[in-house]
py3Dmol code that shows the C-alpha trace and the ligand (Angstrom):
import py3Dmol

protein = """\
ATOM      1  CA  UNK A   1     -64.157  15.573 176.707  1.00  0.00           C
ATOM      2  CA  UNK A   2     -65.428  19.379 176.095  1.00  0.00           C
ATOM      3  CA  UNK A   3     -65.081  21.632 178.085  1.00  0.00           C
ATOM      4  CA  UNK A   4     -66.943  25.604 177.356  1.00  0.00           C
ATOM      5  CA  UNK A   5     -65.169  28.790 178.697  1.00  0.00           C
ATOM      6  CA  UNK A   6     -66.264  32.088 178.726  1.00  0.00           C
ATOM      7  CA  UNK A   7     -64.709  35.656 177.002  1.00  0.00           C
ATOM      8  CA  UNK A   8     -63.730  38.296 179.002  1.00  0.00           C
ATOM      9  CA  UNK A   9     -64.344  41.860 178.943  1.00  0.00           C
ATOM     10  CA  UNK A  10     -62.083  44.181 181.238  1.00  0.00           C
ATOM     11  CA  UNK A  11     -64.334  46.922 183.740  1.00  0.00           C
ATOM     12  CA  UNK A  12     -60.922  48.597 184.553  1.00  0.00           C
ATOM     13  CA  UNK A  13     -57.590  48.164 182.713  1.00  0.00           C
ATOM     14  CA  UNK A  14     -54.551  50.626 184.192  1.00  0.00           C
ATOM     15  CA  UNK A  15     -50.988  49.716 182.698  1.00  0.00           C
ATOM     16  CA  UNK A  16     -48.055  50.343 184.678  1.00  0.00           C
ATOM     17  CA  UNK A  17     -44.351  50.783 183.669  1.00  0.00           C
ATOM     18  CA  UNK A  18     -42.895  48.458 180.922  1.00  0.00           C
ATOM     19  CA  UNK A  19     -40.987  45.419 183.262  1.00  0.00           C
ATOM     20  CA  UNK A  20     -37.815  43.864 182.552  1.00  0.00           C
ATOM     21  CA  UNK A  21     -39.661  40.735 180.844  1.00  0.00           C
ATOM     22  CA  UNK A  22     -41.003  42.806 178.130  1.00  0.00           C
ATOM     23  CA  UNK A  23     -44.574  42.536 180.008  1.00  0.00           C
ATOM     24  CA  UNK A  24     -46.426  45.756 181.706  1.00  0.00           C
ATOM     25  CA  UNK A  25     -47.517  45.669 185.216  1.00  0.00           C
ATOM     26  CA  UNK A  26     -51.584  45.756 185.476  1.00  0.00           C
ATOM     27  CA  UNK A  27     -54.169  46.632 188.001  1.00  0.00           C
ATOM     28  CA  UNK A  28     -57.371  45.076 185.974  1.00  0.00           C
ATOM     29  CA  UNK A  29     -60.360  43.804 187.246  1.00  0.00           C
ATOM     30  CA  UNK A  30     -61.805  41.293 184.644  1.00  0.00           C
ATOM     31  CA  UNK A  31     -66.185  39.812 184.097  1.00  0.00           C
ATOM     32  CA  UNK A  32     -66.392  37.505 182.351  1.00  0.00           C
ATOM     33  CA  UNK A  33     -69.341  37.024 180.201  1.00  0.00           C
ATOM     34  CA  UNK A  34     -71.491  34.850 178.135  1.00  0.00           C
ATOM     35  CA  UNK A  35     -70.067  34.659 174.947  1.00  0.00           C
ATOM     36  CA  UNK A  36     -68.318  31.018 174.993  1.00  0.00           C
ATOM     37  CA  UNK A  37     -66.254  28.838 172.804  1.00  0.00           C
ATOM     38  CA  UNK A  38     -66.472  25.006 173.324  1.00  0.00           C
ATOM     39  CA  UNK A  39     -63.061  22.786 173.313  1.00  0.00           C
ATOM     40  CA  UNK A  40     -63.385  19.095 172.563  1.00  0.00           C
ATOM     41  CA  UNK A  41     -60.448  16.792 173.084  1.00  0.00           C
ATOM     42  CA  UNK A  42     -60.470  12.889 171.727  1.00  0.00           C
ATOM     43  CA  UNK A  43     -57.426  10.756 171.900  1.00  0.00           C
ATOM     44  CA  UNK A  44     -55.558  10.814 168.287  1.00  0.00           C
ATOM     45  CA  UNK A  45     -52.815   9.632 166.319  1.00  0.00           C
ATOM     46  CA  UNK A  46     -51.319  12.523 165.746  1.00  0.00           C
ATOM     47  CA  UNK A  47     -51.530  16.475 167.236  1.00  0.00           C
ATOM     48  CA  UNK A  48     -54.131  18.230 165.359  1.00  0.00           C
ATOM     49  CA  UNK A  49     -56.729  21.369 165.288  1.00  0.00           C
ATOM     50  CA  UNK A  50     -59.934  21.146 163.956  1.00  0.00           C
ATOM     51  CA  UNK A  51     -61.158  24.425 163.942  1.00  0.00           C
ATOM     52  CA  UNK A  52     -65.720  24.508 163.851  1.00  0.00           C
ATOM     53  CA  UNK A  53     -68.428  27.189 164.756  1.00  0.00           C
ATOM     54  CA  UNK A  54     -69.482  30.722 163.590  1.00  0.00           C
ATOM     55  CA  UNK A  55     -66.072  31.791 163.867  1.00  0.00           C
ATOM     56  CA  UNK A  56     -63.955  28.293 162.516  1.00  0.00           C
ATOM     57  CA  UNK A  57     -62.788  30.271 159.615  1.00  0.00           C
ATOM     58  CA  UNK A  58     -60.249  32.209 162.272  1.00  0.00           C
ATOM     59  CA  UNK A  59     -58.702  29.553 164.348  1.00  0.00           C
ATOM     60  CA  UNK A  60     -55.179  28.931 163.655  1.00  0.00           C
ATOM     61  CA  UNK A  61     -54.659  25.276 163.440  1.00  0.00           C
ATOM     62  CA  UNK A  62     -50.811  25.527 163.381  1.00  0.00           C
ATOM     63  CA  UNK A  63     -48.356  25.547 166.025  1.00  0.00           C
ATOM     64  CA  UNK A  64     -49.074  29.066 166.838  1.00  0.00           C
ATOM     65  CA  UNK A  65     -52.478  27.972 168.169  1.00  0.00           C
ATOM     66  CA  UNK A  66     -52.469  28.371 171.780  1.00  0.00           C
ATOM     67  CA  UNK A  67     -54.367  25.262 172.617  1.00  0.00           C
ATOM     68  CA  UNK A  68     -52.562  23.010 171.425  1.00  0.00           C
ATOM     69  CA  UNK A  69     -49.894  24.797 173.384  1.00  0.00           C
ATOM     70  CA  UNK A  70     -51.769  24.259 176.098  1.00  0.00           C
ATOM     71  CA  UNK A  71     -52.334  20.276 176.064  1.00  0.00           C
ATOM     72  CA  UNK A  72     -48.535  20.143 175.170  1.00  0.00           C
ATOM     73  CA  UNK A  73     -47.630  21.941 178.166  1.00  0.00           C
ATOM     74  CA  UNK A  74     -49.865  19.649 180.325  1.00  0.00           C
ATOM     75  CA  UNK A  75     -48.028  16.210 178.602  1.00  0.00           C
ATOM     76  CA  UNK A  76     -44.815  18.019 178.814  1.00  0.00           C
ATOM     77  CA  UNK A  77     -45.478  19.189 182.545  1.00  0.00           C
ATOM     78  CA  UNK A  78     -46.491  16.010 183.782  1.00  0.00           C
ATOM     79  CA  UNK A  79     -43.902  13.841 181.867  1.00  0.00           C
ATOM     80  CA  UNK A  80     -47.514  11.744 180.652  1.00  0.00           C
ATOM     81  CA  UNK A  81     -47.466   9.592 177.880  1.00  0.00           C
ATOM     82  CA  UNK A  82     -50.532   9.373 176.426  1.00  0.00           C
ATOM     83  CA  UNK A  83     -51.792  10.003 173.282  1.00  0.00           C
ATOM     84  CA  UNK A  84     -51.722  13.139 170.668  1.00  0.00           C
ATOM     85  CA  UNK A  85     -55.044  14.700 170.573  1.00  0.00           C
ATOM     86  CA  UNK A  86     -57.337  16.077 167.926  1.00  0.00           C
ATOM     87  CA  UNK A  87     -58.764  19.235 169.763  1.00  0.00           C
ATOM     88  CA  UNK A  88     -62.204  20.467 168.134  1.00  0.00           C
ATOM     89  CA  UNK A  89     -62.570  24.172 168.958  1.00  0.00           C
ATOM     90  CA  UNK A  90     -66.001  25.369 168.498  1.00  0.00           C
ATOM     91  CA  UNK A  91     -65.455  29.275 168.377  1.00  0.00           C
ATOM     92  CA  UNK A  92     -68.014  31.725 168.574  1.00  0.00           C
ATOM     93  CA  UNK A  93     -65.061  34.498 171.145  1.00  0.00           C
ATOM     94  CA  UNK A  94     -63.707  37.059 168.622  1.00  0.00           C
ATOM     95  CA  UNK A  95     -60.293  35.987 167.256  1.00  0.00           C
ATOM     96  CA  UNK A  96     -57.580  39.093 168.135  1.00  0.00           C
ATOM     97  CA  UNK A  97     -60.800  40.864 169.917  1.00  0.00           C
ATOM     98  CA  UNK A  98     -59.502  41.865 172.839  1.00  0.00           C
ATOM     99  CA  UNK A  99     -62.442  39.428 174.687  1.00  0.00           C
ATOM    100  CA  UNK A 100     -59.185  36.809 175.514  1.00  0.00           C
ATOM    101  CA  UNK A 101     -60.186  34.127 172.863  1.00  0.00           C
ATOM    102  CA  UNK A 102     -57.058  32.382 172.382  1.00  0.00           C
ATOM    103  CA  UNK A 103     -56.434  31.748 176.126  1.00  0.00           C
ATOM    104  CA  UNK A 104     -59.833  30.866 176.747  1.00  0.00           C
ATOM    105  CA  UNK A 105     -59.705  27.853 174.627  1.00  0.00           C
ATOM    106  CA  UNK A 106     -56.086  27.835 176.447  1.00  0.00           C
ATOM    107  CA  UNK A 107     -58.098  27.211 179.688  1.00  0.00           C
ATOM    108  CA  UNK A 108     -60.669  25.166 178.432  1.00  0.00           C
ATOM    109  CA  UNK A 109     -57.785  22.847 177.188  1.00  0.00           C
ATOM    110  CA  UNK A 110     -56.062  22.331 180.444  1.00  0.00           C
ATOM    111  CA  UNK A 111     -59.687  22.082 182.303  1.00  0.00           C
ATOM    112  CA  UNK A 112     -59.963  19.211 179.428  1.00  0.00           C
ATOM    113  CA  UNK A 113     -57.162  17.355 179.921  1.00  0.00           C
ATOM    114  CA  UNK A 114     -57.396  17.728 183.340  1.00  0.00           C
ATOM    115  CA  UNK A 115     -60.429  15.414 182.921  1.00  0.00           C
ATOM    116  CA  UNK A 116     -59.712  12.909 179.767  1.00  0.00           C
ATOM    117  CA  UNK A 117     -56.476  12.067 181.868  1.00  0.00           C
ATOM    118  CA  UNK A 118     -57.731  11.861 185.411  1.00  0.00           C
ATOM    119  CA  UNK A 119     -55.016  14.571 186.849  1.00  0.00           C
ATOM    120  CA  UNK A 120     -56.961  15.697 189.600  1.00  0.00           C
ATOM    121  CA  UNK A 121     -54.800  19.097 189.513  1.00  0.00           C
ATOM    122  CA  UNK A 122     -54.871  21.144 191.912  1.00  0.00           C
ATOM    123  CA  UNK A 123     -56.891  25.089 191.132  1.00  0.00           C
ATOM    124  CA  UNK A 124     -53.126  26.390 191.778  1.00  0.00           C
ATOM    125  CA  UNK A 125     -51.668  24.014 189.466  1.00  0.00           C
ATOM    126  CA  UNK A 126     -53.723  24.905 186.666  1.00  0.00           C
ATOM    127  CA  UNK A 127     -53.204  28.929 187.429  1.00  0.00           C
ATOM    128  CA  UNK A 128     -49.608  27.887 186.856  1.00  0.00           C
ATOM    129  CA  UNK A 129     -49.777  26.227 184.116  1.00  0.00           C
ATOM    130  CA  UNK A 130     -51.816  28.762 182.446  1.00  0.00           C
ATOM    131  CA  UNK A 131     -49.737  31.445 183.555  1.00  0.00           C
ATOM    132  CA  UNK A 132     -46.953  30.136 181.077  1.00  0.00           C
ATOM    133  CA  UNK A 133     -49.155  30.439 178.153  1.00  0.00           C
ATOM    134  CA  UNK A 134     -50.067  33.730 178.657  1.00  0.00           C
ATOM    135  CA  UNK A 135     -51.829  36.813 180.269  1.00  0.00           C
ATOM    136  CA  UNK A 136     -55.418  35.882 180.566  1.00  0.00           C
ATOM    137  CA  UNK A 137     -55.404  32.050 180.188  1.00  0.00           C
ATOM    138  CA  UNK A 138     -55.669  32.135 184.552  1.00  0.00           C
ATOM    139  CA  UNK A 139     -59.001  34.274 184.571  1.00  0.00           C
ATOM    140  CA  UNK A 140     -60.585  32.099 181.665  1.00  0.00           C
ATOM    141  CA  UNK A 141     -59.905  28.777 184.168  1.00  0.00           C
ATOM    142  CA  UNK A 142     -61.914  31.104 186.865  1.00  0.00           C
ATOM    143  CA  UNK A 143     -64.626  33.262 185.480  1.00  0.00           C
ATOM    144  CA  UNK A 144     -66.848  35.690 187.309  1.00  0.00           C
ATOM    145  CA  UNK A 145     -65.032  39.278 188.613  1.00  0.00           C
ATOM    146  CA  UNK A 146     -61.650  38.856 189.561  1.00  0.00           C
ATOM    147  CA  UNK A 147     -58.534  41.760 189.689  1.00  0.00           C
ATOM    148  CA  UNK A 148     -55.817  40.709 188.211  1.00  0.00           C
ATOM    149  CA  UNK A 149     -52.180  41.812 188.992  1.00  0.00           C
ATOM    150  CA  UNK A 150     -48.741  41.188 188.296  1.00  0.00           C
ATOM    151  CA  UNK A 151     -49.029  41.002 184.086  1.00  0.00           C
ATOM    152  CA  UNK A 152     -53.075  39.950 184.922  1.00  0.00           C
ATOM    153  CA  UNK A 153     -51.942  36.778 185.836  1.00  0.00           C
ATOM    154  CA  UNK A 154     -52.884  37.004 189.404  1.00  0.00           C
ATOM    155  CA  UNK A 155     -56.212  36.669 190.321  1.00  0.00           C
ATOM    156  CA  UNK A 156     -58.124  37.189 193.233  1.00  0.00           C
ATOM    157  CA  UNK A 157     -62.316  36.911 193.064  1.00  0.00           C
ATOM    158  CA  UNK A 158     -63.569  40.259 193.359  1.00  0.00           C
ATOM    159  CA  UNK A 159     -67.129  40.492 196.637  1.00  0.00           C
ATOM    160  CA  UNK A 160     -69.906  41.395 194.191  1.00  0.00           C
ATOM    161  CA  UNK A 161     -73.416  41.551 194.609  1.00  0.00           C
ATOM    162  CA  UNK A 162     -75.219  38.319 193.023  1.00  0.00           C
ATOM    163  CA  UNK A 163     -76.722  40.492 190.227  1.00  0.00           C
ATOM    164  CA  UNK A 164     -76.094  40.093 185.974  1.00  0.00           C
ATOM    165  CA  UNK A 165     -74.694  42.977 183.583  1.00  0.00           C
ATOM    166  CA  UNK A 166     -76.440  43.656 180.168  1.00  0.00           C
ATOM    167  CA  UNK A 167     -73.531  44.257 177.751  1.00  0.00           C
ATOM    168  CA  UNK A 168     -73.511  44.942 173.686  1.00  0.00           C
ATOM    169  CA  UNK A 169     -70.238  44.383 172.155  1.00  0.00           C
ATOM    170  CA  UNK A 170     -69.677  45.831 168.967  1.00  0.00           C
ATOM    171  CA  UNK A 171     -67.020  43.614 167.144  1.00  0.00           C
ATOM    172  CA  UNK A 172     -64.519  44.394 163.817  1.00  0.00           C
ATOM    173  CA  UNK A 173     -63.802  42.164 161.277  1.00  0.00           C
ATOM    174  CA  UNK A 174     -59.878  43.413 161.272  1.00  0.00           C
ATOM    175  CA  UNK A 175     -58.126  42.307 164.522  1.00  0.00           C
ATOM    176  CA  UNK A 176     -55.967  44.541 166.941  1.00  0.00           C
ATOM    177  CA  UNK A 177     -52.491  42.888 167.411  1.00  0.00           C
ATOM    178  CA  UNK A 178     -51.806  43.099 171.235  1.00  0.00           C
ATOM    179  CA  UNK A 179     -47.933  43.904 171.552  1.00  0.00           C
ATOM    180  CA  UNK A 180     -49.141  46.737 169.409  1.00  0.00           C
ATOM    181  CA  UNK A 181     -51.228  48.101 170.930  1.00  0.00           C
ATOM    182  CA  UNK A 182     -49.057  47.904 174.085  1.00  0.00           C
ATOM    183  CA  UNK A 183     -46.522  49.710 172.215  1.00  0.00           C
ATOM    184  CA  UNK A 184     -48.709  52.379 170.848  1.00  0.00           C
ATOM    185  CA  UNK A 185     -49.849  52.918 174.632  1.00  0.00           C
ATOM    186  CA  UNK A 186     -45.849  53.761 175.701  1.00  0.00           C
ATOM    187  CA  UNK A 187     -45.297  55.597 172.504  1.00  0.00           C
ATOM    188  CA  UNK A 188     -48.091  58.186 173.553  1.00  0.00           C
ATOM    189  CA  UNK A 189     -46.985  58.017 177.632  1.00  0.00           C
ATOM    190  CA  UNK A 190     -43.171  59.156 176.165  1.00  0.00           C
ATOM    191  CA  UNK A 191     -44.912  62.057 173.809  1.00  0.00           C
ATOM    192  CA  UNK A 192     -46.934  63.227 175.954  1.00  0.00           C
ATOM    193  CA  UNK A 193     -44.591  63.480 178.978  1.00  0.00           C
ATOM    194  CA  UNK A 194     -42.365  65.465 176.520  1.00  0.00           C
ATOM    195  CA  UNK A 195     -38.616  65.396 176.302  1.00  0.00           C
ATOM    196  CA  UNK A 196     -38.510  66.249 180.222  1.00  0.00           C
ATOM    197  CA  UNK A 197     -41.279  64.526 181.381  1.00  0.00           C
ATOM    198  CA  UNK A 198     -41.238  61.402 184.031  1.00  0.00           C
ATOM    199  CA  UNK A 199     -39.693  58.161 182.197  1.00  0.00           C
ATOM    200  CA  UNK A 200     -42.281  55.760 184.260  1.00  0.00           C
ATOM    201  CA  UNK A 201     -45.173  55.280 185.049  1.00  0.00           C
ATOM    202  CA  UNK A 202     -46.066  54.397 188.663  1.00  0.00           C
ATOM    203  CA  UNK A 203     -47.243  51.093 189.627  1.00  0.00           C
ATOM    204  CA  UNK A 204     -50.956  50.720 188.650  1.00  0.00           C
ATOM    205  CA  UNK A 205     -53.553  49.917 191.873  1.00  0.00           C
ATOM    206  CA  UNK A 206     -57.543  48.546 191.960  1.00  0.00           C
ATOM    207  CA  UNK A 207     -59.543  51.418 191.111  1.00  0.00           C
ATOM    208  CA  UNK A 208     -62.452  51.862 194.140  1.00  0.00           C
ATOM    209  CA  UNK A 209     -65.399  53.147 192.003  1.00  0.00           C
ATOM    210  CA  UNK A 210     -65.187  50.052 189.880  1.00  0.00           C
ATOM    211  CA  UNK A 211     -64.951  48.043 192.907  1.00  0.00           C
ATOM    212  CA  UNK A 212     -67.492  49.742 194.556  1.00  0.00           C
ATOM    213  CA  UNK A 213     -70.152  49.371 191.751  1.00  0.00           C
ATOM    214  CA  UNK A 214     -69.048  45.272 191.488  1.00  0.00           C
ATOM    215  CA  UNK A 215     -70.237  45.434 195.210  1.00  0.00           C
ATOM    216  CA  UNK A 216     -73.720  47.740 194.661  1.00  0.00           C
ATOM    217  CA  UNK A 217     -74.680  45.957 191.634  1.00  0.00           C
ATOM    218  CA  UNK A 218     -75.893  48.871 189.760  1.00  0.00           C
ATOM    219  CA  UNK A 219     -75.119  49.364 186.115  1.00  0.00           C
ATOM    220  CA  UNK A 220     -74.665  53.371 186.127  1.00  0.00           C
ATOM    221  CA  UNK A 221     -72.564  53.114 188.451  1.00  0.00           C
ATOM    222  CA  UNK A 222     -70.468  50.790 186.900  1.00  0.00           C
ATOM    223  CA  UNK A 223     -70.590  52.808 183.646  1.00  0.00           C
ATOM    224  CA  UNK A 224     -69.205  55.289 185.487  1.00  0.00           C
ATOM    225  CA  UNK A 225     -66.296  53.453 186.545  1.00  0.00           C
ATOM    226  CA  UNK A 226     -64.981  51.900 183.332  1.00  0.00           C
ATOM    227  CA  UNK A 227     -61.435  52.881 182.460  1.00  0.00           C
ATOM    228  CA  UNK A 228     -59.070  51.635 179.978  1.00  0.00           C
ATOM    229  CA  UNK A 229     -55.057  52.781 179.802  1.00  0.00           C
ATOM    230  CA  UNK A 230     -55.336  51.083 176.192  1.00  0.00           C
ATOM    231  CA  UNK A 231     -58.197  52.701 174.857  1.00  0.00           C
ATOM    232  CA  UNK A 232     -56.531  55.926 173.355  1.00  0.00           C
ATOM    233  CA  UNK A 233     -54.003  53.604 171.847  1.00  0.00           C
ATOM    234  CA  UNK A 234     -56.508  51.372 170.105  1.00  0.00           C
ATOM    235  CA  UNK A 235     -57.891  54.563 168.937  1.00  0.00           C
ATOM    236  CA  UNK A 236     -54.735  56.024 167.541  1.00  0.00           C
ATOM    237  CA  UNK A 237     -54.011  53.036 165.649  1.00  0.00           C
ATOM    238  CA  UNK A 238     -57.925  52.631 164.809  1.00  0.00           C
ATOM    239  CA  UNK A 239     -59.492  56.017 164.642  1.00  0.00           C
ATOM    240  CA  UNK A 240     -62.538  54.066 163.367  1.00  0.00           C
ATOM    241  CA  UNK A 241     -62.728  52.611 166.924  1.00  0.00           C
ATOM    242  CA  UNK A 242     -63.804  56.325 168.375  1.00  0.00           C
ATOM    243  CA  UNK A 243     -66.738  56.746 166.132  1.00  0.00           C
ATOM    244  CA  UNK A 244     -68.127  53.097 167.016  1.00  0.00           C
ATOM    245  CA  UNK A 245     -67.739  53.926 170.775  1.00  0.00           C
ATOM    246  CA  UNK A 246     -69.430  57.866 170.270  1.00  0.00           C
ATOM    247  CA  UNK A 247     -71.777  56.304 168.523  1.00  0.00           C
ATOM    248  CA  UNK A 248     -73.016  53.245 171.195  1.00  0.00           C
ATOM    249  CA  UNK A 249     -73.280  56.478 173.727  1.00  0.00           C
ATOM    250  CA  UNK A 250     -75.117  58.459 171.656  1.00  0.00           C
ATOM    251  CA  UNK A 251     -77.460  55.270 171.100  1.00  0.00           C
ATOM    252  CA  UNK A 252     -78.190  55.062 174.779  1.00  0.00           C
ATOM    253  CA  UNK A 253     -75.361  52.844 175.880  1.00  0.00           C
ATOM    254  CA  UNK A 254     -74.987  54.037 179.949  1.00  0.00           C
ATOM    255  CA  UNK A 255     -71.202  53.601 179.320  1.00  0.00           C
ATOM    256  CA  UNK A 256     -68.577  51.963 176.942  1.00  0.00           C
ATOM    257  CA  UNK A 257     -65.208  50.757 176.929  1.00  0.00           C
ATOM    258  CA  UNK A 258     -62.631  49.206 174.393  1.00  0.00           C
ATOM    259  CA  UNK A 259     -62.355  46.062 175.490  1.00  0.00           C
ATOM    260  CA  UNK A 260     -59.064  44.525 176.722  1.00  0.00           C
ATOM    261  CA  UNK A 261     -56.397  45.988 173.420  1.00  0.00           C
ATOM    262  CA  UNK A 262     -59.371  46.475 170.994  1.00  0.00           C
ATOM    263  CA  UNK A 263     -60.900  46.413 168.778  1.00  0.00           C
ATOM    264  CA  UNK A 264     -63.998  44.713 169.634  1.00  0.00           C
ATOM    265  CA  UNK A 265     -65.669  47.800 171.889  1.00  0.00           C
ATOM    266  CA  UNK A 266     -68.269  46.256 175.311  1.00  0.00           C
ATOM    267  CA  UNK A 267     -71.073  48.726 175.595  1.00  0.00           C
ATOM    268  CA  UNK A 268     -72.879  48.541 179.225  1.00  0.00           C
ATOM    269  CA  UNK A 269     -76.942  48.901 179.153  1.00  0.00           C
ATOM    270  CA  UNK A 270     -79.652  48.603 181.985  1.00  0.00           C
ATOM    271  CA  UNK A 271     -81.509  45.166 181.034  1.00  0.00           C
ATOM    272  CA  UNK A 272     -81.764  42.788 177.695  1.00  0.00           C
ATOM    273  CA  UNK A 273     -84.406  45.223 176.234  1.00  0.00           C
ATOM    274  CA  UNK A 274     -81.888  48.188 175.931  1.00  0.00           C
ATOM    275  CA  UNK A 275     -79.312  45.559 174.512  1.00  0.00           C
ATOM    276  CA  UNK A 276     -81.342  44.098 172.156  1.00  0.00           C
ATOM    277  CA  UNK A 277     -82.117  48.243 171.110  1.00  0.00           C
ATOM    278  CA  UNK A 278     -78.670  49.139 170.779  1.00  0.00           C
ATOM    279  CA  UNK A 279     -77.798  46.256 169.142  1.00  0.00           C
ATOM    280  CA  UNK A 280     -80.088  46.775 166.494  1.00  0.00           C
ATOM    281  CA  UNK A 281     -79.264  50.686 166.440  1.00  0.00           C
ATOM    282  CA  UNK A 282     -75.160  49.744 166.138  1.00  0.00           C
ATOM    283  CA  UNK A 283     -75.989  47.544 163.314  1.00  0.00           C
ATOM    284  CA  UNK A 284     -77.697  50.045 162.060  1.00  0.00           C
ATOM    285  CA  UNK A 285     -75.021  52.451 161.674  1.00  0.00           C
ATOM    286  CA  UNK A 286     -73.303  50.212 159.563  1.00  0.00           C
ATOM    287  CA  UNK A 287     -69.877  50.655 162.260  1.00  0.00           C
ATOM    288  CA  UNK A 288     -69.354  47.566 163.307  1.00  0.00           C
ATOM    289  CA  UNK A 289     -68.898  44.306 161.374  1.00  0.00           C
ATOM    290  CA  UNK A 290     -70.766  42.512 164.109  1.00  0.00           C
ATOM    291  CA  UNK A 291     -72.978  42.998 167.299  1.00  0.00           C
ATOM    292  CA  UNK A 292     -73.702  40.762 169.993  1.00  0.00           C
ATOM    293  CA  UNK A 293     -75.631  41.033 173.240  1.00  0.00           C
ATOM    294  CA  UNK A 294     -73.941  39.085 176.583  1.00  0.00           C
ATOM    295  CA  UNK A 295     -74.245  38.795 180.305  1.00  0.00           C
ATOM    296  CA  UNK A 296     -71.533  38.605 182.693  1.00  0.00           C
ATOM    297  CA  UNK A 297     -70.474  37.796 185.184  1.00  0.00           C
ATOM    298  CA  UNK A 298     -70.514  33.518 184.182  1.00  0.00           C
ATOM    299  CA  UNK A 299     -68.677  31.407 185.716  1.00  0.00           C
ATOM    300  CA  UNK A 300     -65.271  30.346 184.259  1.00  0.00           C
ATOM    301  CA  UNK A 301     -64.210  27.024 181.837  1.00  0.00           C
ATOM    302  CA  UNK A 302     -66.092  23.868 182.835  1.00  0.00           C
ATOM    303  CA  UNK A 303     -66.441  20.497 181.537  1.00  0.00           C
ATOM    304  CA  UNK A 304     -69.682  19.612 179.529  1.00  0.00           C
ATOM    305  CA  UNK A 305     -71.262  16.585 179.341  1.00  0.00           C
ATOM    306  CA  UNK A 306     -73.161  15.113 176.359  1.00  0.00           C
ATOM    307  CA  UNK A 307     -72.346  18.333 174.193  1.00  0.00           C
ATOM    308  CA  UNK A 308     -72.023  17.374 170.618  1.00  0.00           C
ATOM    309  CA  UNK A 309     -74.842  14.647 170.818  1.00  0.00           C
ATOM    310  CA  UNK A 310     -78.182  15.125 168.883  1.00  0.00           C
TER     311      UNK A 310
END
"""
ligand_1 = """\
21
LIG
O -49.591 37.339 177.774
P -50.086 37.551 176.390
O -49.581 36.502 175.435
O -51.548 37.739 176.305
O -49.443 38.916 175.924
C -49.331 39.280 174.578
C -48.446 40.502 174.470
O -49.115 41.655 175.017
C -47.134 40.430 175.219
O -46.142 39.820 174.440
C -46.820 41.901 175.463
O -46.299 42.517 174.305
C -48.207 42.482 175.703
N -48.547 42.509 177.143
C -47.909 43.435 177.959
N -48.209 43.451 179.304
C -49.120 42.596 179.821
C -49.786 41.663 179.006
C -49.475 41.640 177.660
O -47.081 44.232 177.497
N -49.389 42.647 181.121
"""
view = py3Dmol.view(width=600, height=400)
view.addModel(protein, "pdb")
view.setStyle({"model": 0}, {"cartoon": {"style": "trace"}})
view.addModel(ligand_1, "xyz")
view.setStyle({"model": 1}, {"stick": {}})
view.zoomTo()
view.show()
């Protein structure tokens, strides 16, 4: 059974106050877009990761791996007995990239097992169980534009016009840990408030421009709109970052945003000509360790049939 899923890039990305559960409250509204990894589960004798693809040589294929979380939490969920799996994750998502990797083949895994076993589960089901594995597992199982809430975990599609996004992402070799870069983003909030300065910060909402250009469909204005509450973070831990990002604008880019924590930074253009441009002009500048040209928005993790064959 494989299933492909899509990575994410985020078009607006405010973090609230730090909650109680060591999570921040989010207002982000989420594309996804057409760089996909491919998740293939077979019946096994034992649990086991078999990492393949471009990007095979950064899969985790211990315990950590949140995949094999995920088909553990299914079993566990649904008291099944069935077999251990050997799940074959074809990755060509950034690894740490801020583009959601890990809990994209997260959702692709519970889409899977949904099917090898014959579940039938339920879309609220599976938003459930992918809430327990982490952030942005839920928006992986959807796809499209969606706003996310509560930690990003809850989704509702965003009304947008029927119309693609040309987008250039500009990607790093060294990855951005995300509880970092979290961190980094309060360290700056206390600083910069100053020894008398508010403690919180107030409960993040759906930014109208970005909504606004989701429903008009046009790409300035959507360049406009992009905002990310993590971005100076990812710069102050990567100043690097900054340069790559000044550097996609002075290129032509109509607008660019760290995506997600970092480091990988999503550069918006007009149409596939102007990505394939920039993409050879970022290469150029010898900034990035890799460029790659996507649309968005796709649609979310779905089972493929006869994928592996020929
Ligand atoms: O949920 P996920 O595993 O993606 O989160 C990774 C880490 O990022 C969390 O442990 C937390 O440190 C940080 N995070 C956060 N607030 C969120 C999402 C993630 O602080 N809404």
């Amino acid at each position: 059974m494989s299933v492909r899923v899509p990575a994410k890039v985020n078009l607006q990305l405010s973090v609230g106050p730090l909650r109680p559960d060591g999570f921040h409250s989010l207002a982000t509204v989420f594309q996804a877009v057409s760089l996909h990894d491919v998740v293939t589960i077979t019946p096994s004798g034992d649990w086991r990761v078999v990492p393949a693809g471009p990007l095979k040589h950064k899969v985790p294929t211990d315990s950590t791996n949140l995949a094999l979380r995920a088909a553990q939490a299914v079993m566990d969920r649904y008291e099944l007995e069935e077999d251990p799996l050997e799940i074959t994750i074809s990755k060509d998502i950034p690894v740490a990239g801020g583009m959601a990797g890990g809990s994209a083949d997260a959702a692709a895994t519970i889409v899977a097992c949904d099917a090898l076993w014959e579940l039938d589960l339920e879309p609220d089901e599976m938003a459930e169980l992918a809430a327990g594995l982490g952030s942005d597992v839920a928006f992986a199982l959807i796809g499209g534009n969606a706003l996310g809430t509560g930690r990003g975990e809850q989704l509702v599609p965003v009304l947008a016009r029927h119309r693609t996004f040309h987008w250039v992402f500009a990607m790093s070799n060294r990855g951005l840990s995300t509880p970092a870069v979290f961190s980094e983003c309060d360290r700056m909030r206390v600083a910069e408030a100053g020894p008398h300065g508010a403690t919180s910060h107030p409960e993040p909402e759906a930014d109208p421009n970005v909504l606004s250009a989701l429903r008009s469909g046009v790409p300035e204005e959507l360049a406009a709109a992009l905002t990310n509450d993590l971005q100076n973070a990812a710069f102050s831990l990567r100043p690097d970052l900054e340069k790559l990002l000044d550097a996609g604008l002075a290129l032509g880019a109509l607008g660019g945003t760290v995506s997600g924590s970092g480091p990988t930074l999503a550069f918006l253009v007009p149409d596939r000509a102007a990505a394939l441009d920039l993409s050879v002009g970022l290469t150029a500048t010898g900034l990035a360790d890799e460029v790659r040209w996507a649309t968005g928005p796709v649609p979310g993790a779905h089972v493929v049939t006869g994928y592996g064959l020929g």
